[in-house]
C-alpha positions as CSV (number, residue, x, y, z in Angstrom):
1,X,0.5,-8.4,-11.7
2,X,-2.9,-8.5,-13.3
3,X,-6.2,-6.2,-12.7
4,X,-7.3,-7.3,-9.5
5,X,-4.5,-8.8,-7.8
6,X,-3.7,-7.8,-4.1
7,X,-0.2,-7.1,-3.1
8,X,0.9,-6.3,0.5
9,X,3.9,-4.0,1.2
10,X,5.3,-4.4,4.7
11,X,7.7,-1.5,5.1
12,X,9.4,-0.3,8.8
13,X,10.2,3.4,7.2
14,X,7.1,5.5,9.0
15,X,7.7,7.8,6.0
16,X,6.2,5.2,3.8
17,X,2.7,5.7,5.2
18,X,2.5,8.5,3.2
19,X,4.6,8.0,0.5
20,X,2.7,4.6,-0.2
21,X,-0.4,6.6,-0.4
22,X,0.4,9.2,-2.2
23,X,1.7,6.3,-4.9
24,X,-0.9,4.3,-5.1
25,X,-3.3,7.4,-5.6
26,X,-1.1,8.5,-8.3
27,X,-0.9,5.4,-9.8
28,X,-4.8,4.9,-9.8
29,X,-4.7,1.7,-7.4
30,X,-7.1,1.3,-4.2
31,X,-5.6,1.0,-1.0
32,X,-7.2,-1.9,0.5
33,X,-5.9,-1.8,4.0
34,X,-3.1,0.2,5.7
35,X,-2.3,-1.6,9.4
36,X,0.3,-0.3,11.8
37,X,2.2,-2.1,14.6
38,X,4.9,-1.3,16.7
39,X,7.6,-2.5,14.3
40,X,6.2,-2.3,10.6
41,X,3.1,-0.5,8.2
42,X,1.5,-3.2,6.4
43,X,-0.2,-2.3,3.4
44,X,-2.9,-3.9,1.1
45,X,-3.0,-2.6,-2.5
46,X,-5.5,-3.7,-5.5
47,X,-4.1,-3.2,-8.6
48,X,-6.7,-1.4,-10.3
49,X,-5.0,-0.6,-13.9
């Protein structure tokens, strides 16, 4: 992935919500957008580094 790209995780794990946060944060990305639905968290990351 290059600076600036957008990738989307879709994970069904409700531990992820956190752990995806915590990872991106570490990892010095931005967490574009974290939407939930009955089923599945889907998440929007910018790769920032």
């Amino acid at each position: 992935m290059q600076v600036g790209d957008i990738l989307t995780v879709l994970a069904d794990d409700p531990a992820a919500e956190d752990d995806i946060s915590r990872w991106v944060k570490r990892n010095g990305h931005d967490l574009l957008e974290m939407k939930k639905t009955d089923k599945d968290i889907e998440f929007s990351i910018k790769k920032v580094k």
